[in-house]
C-alpha positions, 0 to 999 in steps of 0.5 A: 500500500502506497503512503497517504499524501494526505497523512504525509502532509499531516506528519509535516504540518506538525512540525512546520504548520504551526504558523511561525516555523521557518528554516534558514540555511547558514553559510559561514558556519567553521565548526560546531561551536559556532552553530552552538553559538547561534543557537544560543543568540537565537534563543536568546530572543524573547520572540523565539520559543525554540531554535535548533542550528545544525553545523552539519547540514548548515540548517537552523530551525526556528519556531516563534513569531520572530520576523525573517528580516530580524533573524537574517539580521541576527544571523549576520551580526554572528558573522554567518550569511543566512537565507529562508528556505522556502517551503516548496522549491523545485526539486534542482533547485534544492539539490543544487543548493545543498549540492553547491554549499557543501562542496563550497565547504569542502573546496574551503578546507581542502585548499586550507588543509593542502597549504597548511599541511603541504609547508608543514611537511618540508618545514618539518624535515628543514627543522629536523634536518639542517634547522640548526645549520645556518641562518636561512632555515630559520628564515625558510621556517619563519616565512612559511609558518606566516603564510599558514598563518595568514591563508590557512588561519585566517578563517579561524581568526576572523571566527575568533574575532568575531566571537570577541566582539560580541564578548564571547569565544569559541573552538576557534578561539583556542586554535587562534590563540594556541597558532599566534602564541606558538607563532609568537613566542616563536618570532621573539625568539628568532628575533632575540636570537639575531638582535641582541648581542649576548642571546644567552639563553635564548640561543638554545630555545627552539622555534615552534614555527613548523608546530604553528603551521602543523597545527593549522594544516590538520585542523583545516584537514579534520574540518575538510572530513566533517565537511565531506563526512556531512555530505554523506550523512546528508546524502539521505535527502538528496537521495529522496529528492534524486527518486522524483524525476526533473521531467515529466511528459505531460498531455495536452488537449490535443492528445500529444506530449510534452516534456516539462519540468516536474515542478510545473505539473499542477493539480489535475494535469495528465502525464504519461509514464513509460515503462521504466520510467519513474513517477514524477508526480503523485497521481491517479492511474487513469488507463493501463496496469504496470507492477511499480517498485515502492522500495525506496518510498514505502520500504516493501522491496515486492512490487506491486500491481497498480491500475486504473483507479490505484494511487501512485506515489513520485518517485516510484519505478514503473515496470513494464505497463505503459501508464496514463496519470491524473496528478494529485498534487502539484509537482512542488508538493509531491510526498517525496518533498514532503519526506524529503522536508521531515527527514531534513528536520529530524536530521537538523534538529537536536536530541536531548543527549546533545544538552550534555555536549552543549552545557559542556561547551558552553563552559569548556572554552573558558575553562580551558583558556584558564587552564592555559593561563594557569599552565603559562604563569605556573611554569613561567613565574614559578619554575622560571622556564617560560618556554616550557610555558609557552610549549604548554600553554599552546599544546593545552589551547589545541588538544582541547578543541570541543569539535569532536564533541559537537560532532558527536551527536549530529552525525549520529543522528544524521546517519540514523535518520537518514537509514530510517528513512530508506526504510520507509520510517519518517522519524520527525525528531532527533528527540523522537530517535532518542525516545525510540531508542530507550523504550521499555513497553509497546502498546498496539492497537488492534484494528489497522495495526496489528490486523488488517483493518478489512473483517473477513470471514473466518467461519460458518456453522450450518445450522440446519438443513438444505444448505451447504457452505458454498450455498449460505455464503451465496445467500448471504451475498446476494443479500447484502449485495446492496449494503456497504456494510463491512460484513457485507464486503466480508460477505463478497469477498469470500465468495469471490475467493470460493468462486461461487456465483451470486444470484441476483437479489431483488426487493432489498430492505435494510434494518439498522442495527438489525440487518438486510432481507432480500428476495433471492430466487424467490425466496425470502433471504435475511442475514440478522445480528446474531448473539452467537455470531456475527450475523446468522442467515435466514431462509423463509424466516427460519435460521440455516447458518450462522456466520463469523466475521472478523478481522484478520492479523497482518502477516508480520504481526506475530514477527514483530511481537516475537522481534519486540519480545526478544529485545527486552520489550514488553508488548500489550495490546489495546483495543476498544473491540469486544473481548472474543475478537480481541483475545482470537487475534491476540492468540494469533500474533502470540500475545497471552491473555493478561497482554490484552486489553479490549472494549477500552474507549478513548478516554481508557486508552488515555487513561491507560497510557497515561498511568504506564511506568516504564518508557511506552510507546503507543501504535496506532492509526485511528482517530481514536488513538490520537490522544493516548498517542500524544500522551505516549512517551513515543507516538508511532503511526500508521502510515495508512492512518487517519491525519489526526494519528499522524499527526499525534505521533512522533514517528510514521511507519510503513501502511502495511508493514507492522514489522518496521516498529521493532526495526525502528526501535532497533535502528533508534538504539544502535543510533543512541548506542553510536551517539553514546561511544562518540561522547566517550571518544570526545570526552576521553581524548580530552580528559586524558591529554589537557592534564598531561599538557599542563604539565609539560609532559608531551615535551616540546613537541607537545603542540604536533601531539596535540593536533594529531590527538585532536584530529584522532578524536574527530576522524574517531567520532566522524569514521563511527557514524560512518561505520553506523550508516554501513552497518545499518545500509548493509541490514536493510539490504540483507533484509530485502534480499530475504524478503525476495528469497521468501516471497519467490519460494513462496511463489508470490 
């Protein structure tokens, strides 16, 4: 079953309709702390109820009545460019945004980073080779630190500066001082050396020139691999925009084609889909039948058979069948924006683990800056050795960079929202993938969740004589071949499943809350409510059978509860349908009695809910799931759901695929898990490496250690949501090929 764009829309709304939510994308952004640093000024401001900025895709996300102009003016007065993005945009135009700043970023450190690292290198083997060998080594060293210095460092000394004057400091603050102060201490040295007369001590001090340039060149070369690792993390959006196609072959009155941007389909319009071509615009099937992949926007890796009257969805491959479209939307408002839109929120926005990182850096460059000082006058005034000092002093300023630290979280969320959404799972928050990831207890819902949601017929009884099986049922559709009811729907579905032919019906009559009578073959047919049944056929006024209807359990129910189960989750199921009903599906997807809850109303539901002791999530797609929804510790949807579910919930799964609850909760923890080690590798680096740089313990190399320690905690964090993303691609891939095995052994 194809997504709802209607209930698409509903999921979006929540986190965008509000009214006063609105997203901005930032340019200028060098690091982590100046995305922190931007959100604090933005939350700073009364007009804001909530603002999240997000270093790695550049994006911010405000909500609150203040005005564009006002923030644009806020961002700039940061020292960042800022520009709102608007709602809908054609779809080249958003790639070739995102596609444009990021490799704009990745351009800026890669040419920071071969400058500062291409010196670096042979100033290294002139210092370690002829550096004490005469005057123009020295020289040589000198001149190309201060070319690293002004080309290399100048985007950090204008980040510093910049965090100066608004009275404050950030990452680059430390990599700022540490370069001066090692270029510094360096040049007076030099200096001393040549213009006083009697050096003294001063001729046997090294210089810290290559150290300078060392530090800027691997600083620029670990901000060039978050720039690309964020690429990738972000690849995600740009696939989901990649699946709806730039063109579209739409008819005109005469009956031809022409090819038009997608974007300039309206509501309304007729297009034509060929064979092998993909959906461009969601749509109506007006004429022909083709299979069409849904994989990569549903999760279900079987195609599907859809004709005329069926729902398509853009973005989805066609198969063989030469199509004839209605387009549903317009091309600007396909489901594949609105996804695309809702997983670039979750992705931007922030989970409360990242509270810790935050709290941390916003008194870690301060504290840091004191230890620094406190590391110079101790060694300095105290021990009288000021070039041990300096050495410190600087190698303090660089190992402690809290980049890793702000990285920690994002790409972690970034990778695992991203493969949520290949599977078909719309996760609408970082503090969503969060919550999923600490769950303790599942609620479901019956009717739509665990079960199909369509009643079927699963019995009959023969009650008297003259009739068989085939022949009640026969009767009973012909019956109720008048009626909408969904006993009678069950009714004719199951004799169009036997085969048997229904006669024709004539003088119907409809009894509410009683039943139908008809007249079939000139016999009075009735099918009535019944106490023992669903409804028991008459004929000629005397009972002959009696029917049981009821609905029937998805075909990954049982796995799912099963799955939940083996991952120390407790399930139970929650529905306001009568106790028979509730308890014979219960038995089928594996759920004890004591697990099962039936005839709860609304309010019970809520009430239920709201009383739980452990983290719960609830499922659930009806109208009247909406409330216990939104009460849950975590809203999960069914895509096939009413809005007002949808719109409860925190996370949307797959219409008919039940299975994909344990899957997100399963990818929510190996996220949170992810999220957890890079906090450690952040943490550990520095925790170990400032004490021993106080203490002059790295030696004089102390600021070259200090880079590298640095760079490897950044390369840790970066290369572990790496190796998250992989891990989970390779799961999805694993899962689809089983799916495939099982259905063609099945023969389906």
């Amino acid at each position: 079953m194809t997504p709802n764009p209607d209930t698409i829309d509903d999921a979006e709304a929540d986190s965008r309709d509000r009214g006063t939510t609105r997203r901005y994308r930032i340019e200028g952004m060098h690091c982590t702390s100046c995305a922190s640093g931007l959100q604090s000024a933005l939350q700073g401001r009364s007009e804001v109820v909530t603002a999240s900025v997000d270093f790695t895709s550049g994006l911010a996300v405000v909500d609150g009545p203040l005005d564009p102009p006002t923030t644009l003016d806020l961002i700039a007065s940061r020292g960042f460019s800022g520009e709102i993005l608007e709602t809908r945009e054609a779809l080249s135009e958003t790639r070739s945004r995102m596609e444009l700043s990021q490799a704009r970023t990745m351009r800026m450190w890669k040419r920071r980073a071969i400058i500062g690292i291409g010196i670096w290198i042979p100033l290294e083997i002139l210092h370690w080779t002829v550096g004490h060998g005469g005057e123009w080594p020295a020289w040589g060293m000198m001149l190309g630190a201060l070319v690293v210095l002004v080309v290399a460092g100048g985007g950090f000394f204008a980040s510093a500066l910049t965090a100066a004057r608004r009275g404050g400091t950030n990452m680059d603050t430390l990599i700022s001082i540490g370069a001066t102060t090692a270029f510094g201490w360096s040049l007076i040295v030099f200096v001393a050396q040549r213009v006083l007369p009697d050096p003294g001590e001063w001729a046997g001090l090294p210089l810290y020139f290559a150290e300078s340039a060392a530090l800027l060149g691997i600083i620029s070369l670990g901000h060039f691999l978050e720039a690309k690792a964020s690429a990738r993390a972000s690849t995600a959006v740009r696939d989901l925009l990649e699946l709806q196609p730039d063109a579209a072959e739409r008819i005109d009155e005469s009956g031809g084609t022409t090819e038009v941007p997608s974007s300039e389909i309206e509501t309304g319009d007729l297009y034509l889909l060929r064979p092998g071509g993909r959906v461009p615009v969601d749509a109506t099937i007006l004429e022909g039948r083709s299979e069409l992949d849904e994989s990569l926007v549903t999760g279900e890796p079987i195609p599907v058979v859809r004709g005329p009257g069926d729902p398509v969805v853009a973005g989805t491959l066609n198969g063989n069948g030469l199509l004839r479209l209605e387009a549903t939307v317009d091309g600007r408002n396909t489901t594949v924006v609105r996804i695309a839109s809702l997983v670039q929120n979750a992705q931007s926005s922030q989970a409360p683990i990242q509270r810790l990182a935050d709290r941390v850096s916003s008194v870690f460059v301060p504290t840091v800056l004191t230890v620094a000082a406190a590391s110079l006058l101790g060694w300095g005034l105290i021990a009288g050795d000021w070039n041990t000092g300096v050495v410190s002093a600087v190698t303090v300023l660089i190992i402690s960079c809290p980049c890793a630290l702000g990285l920690a979280t994002p790409m972690a969320v970034m990778a695992g929202a991203g493969e949520a959404s290949r599977r078909g799972i719309l996760i609408k928050s970082a503090a969503s993938l969060e919550s999923s990831g600490r769950l303790e207890a599942v609620i479901f819902d019956k009717t739509g969740t665990l079960t199909l949601g369509r009643p079927r017929l699963t019995g009959v009884e023969i009650v008297g004589s003259g009739v068989d099986e085939d022949a009640a049922i026969a009767l009973a559709a012909a019956a109720e071949s008048g009626s909408e009811h969904p006993i009678a729907i069950a009714m004719l579905d199951e004799a169009r499943r036997r085969g048997v032919s229904i006669p024709e019906a004539t003088e119907f009559e409809a009894t509410p809350g009683e039943g139908v009578d008809a007249t079939v073959e000139g016999r009075r047919v009735g099918v009535r409510r019944d106490a023992e049944a669903s409804c028991r056929i008459e004929l000629d006024g005397v009972t002959v059978a009696r029917i049981f209807v009821d609905d029937e359990p998805r075909a990954d129910a049982a796995d799912a509860i099963t799955r939940l189960r083996s991952m120390g989750i407790g399930v139970r199921m929650l529905t306001g349908d009568r106790a028979a009903s509730a308890k014979r599906i219960g038995r089928l997807v594996g759920l004890a009695e004591d697990e099962i809850i039936a005839e709860a109303t609304p309010e019970s539901k809520l009430e239920l809910v709201a009383r739980r002791d452990r983290r719960t999530a609830m499922v659930g797609d009806g109208i009247n799931d909406a409330a216990a929804l939104a009460a849950a510790d975590l809203g999960i949807a069914m895509a096939s759901g009413t809005g007002a579910a949808i719109e409860a919930a925190n996370v949307v799964v797959p219409a008919d695929r039940v299975g994909s609850v344990p899957d997100a909760i399963h990818l929510a923890r190996r996220t949170l898990r992810t999220i957890r080690q890079n906090l450690f590798f952040a943490f550990f680096y520095n925790t170990i490496a400032i004490p021993a740089a106080a203490f002059g313990l790295l030696g004089t190399s102390g600021p070259l250690i200090a880079a590298g320690a640095m760079a490897c905690s950044d390369i840790s964090v970066i290369g572990n949501a790496i190796r998250l993303r992989r891990s989970l691609a390779r799961e999805r891939v694993a899962g689809a090929e089983r799916i495939r095995a099982d259905a063609a052994a099945s023969g389906t």
